[in-house]
N, C-alpha and C positions, 0 to 999 in steps of 0.2 A: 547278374545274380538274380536270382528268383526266387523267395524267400514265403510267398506267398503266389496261391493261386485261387480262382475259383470252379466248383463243383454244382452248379446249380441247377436244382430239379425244374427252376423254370423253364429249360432248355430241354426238349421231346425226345431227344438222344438220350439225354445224360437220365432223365425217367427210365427210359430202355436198360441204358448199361445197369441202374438199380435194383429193376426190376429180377432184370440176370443175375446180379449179384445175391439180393435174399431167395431168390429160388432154390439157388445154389448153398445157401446155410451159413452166407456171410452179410456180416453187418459192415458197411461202411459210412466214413463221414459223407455229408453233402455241405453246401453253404462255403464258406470261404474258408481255405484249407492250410492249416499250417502245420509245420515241422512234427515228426511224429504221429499224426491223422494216419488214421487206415483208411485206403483209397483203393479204388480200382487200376490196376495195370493192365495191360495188353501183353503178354510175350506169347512166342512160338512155341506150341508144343508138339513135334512130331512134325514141323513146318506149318502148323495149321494156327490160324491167330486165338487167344485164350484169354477169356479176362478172368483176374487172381485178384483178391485181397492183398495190398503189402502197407507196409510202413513206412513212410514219407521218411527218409533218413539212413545212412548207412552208418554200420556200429562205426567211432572214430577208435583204432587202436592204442592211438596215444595218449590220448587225454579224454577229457567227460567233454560231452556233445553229440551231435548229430553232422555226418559230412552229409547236406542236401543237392550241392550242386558239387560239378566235377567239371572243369574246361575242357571243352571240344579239343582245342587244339594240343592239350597236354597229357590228354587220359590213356591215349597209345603207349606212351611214353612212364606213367608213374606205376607200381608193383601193386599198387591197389587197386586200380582201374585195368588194366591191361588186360587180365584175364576178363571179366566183366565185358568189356568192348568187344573180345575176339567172339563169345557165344553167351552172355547172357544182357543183350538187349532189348530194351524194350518202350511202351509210348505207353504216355501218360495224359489220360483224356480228362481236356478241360474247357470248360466256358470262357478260358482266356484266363491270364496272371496280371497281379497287380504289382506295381514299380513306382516307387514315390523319386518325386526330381530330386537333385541333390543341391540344391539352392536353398535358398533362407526360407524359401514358401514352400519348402516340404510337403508340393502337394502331391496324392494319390492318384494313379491312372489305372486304369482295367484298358489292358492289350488282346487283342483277338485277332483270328484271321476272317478278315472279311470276308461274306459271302457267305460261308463254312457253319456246317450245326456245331461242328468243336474244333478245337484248336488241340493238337497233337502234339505233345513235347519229348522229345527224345531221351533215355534214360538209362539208365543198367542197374542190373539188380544183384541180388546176392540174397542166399538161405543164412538166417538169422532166428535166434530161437523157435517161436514154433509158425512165423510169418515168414516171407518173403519180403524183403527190405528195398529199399530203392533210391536212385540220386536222380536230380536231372543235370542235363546235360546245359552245358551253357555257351556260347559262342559270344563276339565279338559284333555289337551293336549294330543292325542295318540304318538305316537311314532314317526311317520311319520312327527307331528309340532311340537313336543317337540325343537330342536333346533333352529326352529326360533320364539316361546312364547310359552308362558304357560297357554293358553287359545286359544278354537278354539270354532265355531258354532259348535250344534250338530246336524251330519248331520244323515238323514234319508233314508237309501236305497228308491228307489222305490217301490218295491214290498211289501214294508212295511208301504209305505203310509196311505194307509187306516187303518191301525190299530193304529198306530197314532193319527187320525180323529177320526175315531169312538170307539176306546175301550180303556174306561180308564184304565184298566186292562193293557192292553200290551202298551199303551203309560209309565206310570208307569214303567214299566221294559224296554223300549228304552233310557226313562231319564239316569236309571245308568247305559247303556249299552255304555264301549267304543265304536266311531267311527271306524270304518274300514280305515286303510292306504288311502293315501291322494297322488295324485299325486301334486309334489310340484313344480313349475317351475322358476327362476329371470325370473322377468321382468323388 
């Protein structure tokens, strides 16, 4: 699950992606981001990658809340996500998300991809009043969060961005694809 993430302007990218963003006539959150936050998205438009304002959360139709995550291995499969997954995918750019163990010491981690100016999480979206809305995607813990949950976003190299975006084909095969090690840090 990923319930929280961070958006931080200390990080030279993420200045950039803002920068883009209010040129553009949009205000987004920065700092540590939760349920509901207008954030920047990534999706394809016309094949060409686009970053958009949306809403951290998809409408739930059944009851009051927010659906923020959707299971990799399930979203093919459920009437809500299906359509979502076939064409409107997309990544959601961060300074890394944070995950607390599930132990009596309930302590806080911030996860990242090593090396990496941002950590790219997988997503889909959906037109919701007068925003674009959005879930992230979640998969089955690699090695690196296995000890502190048993669920993580699934994150998306960069270099793989675009195929993601544009090709259901190899989006398909990133779905089941473990995430790559995880730099883990307490905070």
């Amino acid at each position: 699950m990923c319930g929280r993430y961070g958006f931080s302007i200390d990080e030279k990218e993420i200045r950039r992606i803002v920068r883009e963003m209010e040129l553009n006539g949009a205000e987004v959150q920065t700092g540590e981001i939760f349920p509901g936050n207008t954030v920047p998205i990534l999706i394809s438009a016309d094949r060409t990658p686009k970053l958009v304002p949306a809403v951290w959360g998809l409408q739930n139709p059944w009851k009051k809340g927010l659906i923020i995550n959707a299971r990799a291995e399930t979203a093919s499969q459920k009437p809500m996500f299906r359509g979502l997954l076939c064409g409107q995918r997309c990544l959601v750019p961060s300074s890394g998300f944070y995950e607390w163990t599930h132990d009596e010491a309930h302590i806080r981690c911030h996860c990242r991809q090593p090396g990496e100016p941002l950590t790219w999480m997988a997503g889909i979206y959906d037109y919701g009043e007068s925003l674009l809305r959005f879930a992230i995607l979640t998969t089955a813990a690699n090695f690196s969060m296995a000890p502190i949950h048993s669920r993580m976003p699934l994150v998306i190299p960069a270099k793989e961005g675009l195929k993601w975006l544009n090709n259901p084909m190899e989006a398909a095969f990133l779905l089941g694809r473990k995430p790559a090690a995880l730099s883990v840090q307490v905070v």
